[in-house]
N, CA, C and O atoms as a GROMACS GRO file, in nm:
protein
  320
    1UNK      N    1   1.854  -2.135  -2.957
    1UNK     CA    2   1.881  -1.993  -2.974
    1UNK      C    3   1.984  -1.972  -3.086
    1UNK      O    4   1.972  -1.910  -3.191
    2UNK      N    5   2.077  -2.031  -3.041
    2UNK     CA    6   2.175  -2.037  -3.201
    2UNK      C    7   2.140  -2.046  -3.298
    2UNK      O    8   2.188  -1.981  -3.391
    3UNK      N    9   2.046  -2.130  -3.311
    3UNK     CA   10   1.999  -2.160  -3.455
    3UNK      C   11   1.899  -2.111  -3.514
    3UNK      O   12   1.880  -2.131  -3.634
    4UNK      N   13   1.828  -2.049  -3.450
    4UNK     CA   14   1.738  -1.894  -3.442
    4UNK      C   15   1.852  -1.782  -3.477
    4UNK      O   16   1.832  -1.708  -3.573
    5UNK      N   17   1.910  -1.776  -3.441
    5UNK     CA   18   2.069  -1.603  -3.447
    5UNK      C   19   2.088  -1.652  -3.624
    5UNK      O   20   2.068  -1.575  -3.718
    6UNK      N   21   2.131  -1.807  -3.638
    6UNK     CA   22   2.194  -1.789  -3.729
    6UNK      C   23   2.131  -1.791  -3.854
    6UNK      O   24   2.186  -1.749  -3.956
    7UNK      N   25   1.995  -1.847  -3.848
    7UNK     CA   26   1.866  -1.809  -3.955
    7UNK      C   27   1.848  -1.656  -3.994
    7UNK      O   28   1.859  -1.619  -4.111
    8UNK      N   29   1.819  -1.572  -3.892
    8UNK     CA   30   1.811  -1.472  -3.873
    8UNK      C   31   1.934  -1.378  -4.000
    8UNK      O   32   1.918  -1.313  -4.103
    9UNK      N   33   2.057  -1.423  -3.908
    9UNK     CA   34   2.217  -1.363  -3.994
    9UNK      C   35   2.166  -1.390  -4.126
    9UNK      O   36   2.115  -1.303  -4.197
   10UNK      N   37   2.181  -1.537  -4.166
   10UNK     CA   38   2.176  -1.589  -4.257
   10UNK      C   39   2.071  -1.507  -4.367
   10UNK      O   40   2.126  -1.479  -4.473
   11UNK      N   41   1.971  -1.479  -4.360
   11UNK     CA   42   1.869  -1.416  -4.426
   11UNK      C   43   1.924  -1.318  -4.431
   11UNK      O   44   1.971  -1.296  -4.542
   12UNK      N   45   1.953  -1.199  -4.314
   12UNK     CA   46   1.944  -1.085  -4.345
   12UNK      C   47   2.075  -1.036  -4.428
   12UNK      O   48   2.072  -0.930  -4.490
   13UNK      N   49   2.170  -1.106  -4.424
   13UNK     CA   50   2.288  -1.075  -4.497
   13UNK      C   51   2.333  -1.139  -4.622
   13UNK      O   52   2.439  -1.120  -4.682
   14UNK      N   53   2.184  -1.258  -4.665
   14UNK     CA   54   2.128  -1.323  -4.789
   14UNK      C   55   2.268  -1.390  -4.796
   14UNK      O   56   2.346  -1.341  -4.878
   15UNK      N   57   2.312  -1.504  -4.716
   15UNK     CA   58   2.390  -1.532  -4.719
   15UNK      C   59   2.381  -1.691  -4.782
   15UNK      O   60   2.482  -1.761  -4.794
   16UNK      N   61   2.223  -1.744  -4.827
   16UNK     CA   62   2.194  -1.832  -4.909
   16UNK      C   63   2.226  -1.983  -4.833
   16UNK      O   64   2.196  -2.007  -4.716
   17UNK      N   65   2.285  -2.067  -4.915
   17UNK     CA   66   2.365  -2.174  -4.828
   17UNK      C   67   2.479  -2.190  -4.734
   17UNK      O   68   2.509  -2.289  -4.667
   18UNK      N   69   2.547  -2.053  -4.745
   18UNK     CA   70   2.705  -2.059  -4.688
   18UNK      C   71   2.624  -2.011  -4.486
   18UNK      O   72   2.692  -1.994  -4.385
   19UNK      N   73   2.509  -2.006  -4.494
   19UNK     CA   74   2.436  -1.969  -4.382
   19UNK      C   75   2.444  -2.112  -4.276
   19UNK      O   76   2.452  -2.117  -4.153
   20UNK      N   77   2.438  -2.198  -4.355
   20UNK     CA   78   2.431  -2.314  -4.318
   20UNK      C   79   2.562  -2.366  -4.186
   20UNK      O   80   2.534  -2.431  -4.086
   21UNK      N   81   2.719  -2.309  -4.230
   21UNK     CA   82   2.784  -2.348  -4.220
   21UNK      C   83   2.863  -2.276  -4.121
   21UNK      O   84   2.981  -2.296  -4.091
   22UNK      N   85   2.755  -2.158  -4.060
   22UNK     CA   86   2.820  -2.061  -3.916
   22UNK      C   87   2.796  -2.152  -3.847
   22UNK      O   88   2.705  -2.232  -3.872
   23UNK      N   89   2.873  -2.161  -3.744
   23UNK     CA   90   2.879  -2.232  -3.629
   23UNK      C   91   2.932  -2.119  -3.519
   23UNK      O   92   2.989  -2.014  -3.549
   24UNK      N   93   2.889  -2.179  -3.343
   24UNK     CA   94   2.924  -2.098  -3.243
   24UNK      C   95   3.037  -2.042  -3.255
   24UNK      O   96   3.032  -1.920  -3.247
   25UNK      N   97   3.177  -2.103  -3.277
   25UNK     CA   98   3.285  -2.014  -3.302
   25UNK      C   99   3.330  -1.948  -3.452
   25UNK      O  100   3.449  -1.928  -3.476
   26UNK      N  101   3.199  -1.908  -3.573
   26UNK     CA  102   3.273  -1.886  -3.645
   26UNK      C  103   3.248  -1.724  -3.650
   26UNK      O  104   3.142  -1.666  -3.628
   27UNK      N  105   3.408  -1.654  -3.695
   27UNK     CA  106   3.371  -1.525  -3.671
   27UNK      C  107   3.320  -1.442  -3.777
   27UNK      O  108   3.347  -1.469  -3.894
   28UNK      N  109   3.260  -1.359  -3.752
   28UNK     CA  110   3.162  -1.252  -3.777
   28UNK      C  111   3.228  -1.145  -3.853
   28UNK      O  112   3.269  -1.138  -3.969
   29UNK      N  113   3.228  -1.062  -3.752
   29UNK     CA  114   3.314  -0.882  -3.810
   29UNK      C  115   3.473  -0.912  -3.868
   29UNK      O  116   3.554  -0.969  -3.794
   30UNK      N  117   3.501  -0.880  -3.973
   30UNK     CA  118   3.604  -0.916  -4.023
   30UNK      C  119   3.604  -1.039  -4.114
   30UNK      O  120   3.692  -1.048  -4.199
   31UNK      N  121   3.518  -1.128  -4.103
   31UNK     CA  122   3.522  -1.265  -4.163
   31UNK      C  123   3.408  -1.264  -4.259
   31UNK      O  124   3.418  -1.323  -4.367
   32UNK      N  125   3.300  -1.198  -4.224
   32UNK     CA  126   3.211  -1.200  -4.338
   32UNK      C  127   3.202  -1.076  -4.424
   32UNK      O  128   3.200  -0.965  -4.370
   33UNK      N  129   3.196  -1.088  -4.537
   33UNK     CA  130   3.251  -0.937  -4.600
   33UNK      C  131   3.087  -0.863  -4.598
   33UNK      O  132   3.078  -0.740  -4.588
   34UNK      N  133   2.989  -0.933  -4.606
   34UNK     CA  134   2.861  -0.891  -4.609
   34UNK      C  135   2.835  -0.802  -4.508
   34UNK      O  136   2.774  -0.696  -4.519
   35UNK      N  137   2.888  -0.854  -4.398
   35UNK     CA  138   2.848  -0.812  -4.239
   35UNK      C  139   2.940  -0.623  -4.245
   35UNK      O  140   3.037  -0.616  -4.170
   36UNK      N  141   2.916  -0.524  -4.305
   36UNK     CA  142   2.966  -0.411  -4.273
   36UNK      C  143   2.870  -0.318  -4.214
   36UNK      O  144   2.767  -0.384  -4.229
   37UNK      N  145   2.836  -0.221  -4.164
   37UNK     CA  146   2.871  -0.164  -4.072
   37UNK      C  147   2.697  -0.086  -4.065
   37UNK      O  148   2.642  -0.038  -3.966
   38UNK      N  149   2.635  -0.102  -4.233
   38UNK     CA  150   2.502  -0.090  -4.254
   38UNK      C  151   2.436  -0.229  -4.215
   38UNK      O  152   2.332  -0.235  -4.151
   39UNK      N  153   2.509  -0.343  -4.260
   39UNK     CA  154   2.460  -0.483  -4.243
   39UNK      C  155   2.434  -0.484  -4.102
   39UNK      O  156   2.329  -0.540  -4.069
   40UNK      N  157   2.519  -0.426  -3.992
   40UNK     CA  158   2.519  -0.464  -3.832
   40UNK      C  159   2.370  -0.407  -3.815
   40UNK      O  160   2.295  -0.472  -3.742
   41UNK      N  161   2.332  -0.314  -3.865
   41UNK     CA  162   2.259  -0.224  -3.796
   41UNK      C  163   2.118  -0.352  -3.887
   41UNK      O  164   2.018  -0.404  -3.835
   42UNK      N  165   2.139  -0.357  -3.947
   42UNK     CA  166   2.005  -0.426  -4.014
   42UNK      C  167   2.000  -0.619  -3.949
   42UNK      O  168   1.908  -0.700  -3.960
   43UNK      N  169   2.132  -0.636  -3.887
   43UNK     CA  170   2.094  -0.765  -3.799
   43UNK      C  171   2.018  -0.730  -3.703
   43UNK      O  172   1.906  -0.776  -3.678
   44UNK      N  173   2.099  -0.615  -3.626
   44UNK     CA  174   2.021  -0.565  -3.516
   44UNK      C  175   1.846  -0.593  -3.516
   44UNK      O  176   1.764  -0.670  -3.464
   45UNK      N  177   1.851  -0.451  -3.627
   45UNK     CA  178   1.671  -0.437  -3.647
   45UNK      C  179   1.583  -0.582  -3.666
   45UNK      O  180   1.463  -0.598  -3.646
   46UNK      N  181   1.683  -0.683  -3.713
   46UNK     CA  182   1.622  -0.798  -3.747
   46UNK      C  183   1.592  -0.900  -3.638
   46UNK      O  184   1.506  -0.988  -3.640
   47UNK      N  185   1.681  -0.867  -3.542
   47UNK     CA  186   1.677  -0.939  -3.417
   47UNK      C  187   1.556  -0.938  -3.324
   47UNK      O  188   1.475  -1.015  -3.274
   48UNK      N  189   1.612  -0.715  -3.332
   48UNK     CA  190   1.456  -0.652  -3.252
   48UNK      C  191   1.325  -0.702  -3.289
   48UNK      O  192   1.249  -0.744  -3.202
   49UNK      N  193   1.285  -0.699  -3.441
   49UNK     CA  194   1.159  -0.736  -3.473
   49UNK      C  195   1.153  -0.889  -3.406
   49UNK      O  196   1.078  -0.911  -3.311
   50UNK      N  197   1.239  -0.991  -3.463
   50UNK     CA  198   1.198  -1.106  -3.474
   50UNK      C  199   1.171  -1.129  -3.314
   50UNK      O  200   1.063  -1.183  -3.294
   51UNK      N  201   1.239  -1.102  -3.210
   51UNK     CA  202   1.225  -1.132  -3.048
   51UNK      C  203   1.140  -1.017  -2.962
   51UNK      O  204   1.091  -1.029  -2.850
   52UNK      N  205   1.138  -0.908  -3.048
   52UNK     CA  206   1.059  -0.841  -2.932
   52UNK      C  207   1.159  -0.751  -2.879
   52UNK      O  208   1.104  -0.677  -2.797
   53UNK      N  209   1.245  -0.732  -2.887
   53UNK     CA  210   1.318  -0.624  -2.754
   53UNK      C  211   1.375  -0.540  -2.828
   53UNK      O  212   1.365  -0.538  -2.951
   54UNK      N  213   1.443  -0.458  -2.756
   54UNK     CA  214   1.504  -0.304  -2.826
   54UNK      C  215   1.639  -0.288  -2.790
   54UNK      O  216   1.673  -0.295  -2.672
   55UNK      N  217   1.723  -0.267  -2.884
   55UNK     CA  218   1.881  -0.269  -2.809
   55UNK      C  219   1.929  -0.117  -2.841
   55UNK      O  220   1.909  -0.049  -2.942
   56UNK      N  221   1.992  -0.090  -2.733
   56UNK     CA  222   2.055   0.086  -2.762
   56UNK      C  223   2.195   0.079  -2.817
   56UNK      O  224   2.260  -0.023  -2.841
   57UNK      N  225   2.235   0.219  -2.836
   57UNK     CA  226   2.358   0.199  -2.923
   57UNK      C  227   2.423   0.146  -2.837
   57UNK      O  228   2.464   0.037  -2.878
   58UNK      N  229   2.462   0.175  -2.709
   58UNK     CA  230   2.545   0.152  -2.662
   58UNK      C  231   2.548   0.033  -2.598
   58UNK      O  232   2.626   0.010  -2.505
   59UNK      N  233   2.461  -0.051  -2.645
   59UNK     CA  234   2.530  -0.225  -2.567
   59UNK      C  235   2.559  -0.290  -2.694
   59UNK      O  236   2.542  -0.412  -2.698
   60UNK      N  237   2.617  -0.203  -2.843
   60UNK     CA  238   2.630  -0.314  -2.890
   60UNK      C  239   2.779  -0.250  -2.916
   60UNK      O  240   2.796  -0.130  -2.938
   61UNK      N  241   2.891  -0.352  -2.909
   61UNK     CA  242   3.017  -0.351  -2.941
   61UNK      C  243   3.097  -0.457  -3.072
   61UNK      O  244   3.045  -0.522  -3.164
   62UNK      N  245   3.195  -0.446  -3.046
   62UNK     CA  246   3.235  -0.558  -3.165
   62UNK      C  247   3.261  -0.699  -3.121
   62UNK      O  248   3.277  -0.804  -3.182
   63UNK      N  249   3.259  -0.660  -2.964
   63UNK     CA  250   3.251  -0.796  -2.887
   63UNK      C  251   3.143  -0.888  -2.914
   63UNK      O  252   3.164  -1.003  -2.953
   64UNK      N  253   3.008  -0.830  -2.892
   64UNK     CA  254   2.881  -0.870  -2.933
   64UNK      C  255   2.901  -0.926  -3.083
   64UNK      O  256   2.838  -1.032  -3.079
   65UNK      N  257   2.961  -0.913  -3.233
   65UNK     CA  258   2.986  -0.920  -3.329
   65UNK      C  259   3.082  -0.980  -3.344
   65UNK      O  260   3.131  -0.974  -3.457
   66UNK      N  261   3.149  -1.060  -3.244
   66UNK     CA  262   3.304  -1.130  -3.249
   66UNK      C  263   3.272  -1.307  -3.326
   66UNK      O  264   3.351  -1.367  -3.400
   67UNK      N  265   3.172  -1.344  -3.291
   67UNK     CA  266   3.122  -1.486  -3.349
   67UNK      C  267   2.928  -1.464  -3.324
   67UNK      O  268   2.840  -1.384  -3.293
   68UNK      N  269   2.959  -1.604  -3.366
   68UNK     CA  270   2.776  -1.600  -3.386
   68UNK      C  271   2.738  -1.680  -3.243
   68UNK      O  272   2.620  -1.706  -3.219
   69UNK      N  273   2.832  -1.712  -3.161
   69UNK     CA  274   2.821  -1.730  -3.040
   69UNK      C  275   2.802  -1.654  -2.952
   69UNK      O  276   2.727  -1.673  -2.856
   70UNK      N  277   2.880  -1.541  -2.979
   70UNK     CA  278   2.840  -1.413  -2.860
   70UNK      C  279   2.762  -1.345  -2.929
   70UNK      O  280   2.754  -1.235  -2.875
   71UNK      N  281   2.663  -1.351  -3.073
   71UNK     CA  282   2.590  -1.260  -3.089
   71UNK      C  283   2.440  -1.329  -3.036
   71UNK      O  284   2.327  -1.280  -3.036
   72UNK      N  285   2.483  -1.452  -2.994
   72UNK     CA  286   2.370  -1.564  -2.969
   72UNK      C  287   2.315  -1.507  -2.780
   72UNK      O  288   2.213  -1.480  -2.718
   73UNK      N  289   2.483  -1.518  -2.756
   73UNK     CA  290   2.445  -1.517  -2.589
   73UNK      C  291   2.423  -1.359  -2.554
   73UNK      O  292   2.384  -1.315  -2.446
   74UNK      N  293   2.458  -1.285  -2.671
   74UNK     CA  294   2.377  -1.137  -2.627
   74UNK      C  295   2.234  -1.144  -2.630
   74UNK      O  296   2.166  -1.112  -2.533
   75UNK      N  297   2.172  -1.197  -2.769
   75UNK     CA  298   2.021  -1.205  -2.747
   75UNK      C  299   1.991  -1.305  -2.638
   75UNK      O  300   1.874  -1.293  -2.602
   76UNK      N  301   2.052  -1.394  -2.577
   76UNK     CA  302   1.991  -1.454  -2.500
   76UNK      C  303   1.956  -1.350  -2.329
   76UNK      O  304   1.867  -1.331  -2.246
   77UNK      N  305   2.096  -1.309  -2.361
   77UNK     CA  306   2.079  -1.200  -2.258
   77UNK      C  307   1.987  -1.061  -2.249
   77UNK      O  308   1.942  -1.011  -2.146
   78UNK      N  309   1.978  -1.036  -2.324
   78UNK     CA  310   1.810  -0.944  -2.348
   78UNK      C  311   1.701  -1.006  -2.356
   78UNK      O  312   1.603  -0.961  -2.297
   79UNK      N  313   1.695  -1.111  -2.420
   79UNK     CA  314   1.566  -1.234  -2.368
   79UNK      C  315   1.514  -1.231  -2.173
   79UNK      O  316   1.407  -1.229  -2.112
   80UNK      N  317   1.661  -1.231  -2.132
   80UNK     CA  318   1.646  -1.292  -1.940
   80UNK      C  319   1.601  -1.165  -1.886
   80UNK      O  320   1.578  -1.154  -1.766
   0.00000   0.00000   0.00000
């Protein structure tokens, strides 16, 4: 699943090779300058297409966006 999230990031924020080098604790909002606030919304959509599910505004926080670990175990959690 991680490594599905971080393909995903990685593409949609054309983050090239430096994609390579997210790991579960590395953080997200604040740390990647790519990742602003149009970018969130276009991981999102990227997520939705690629898995199938639909997320509302309101389950996504900055918590969800804190690492690529909790953006992992959120989709895992709309997966269950």
């Amino acid at each position: 699943m991680l490594e599905e999230v971080r393909e995903i990031v990685g593409a949609t924020l054309k983050l090239g090779p430096r994609a390579a080098s997210l790991r579960a604790d590395t953080a997200l909002l604040g740390n990647l300058p790519e990742l602003d606030s149009m970018a969130v919304v276009a991981v999102i959509t990227a997520l939705e297409e690629h898995y199938g599910f639909s997320v509302s505004d309101d389950e996504i926080s900055a918590d969800t966006f804190a690492t690529l670990g909790s953006l992992a175990e959120f989709v895992q959690a709309k997966l269950s």
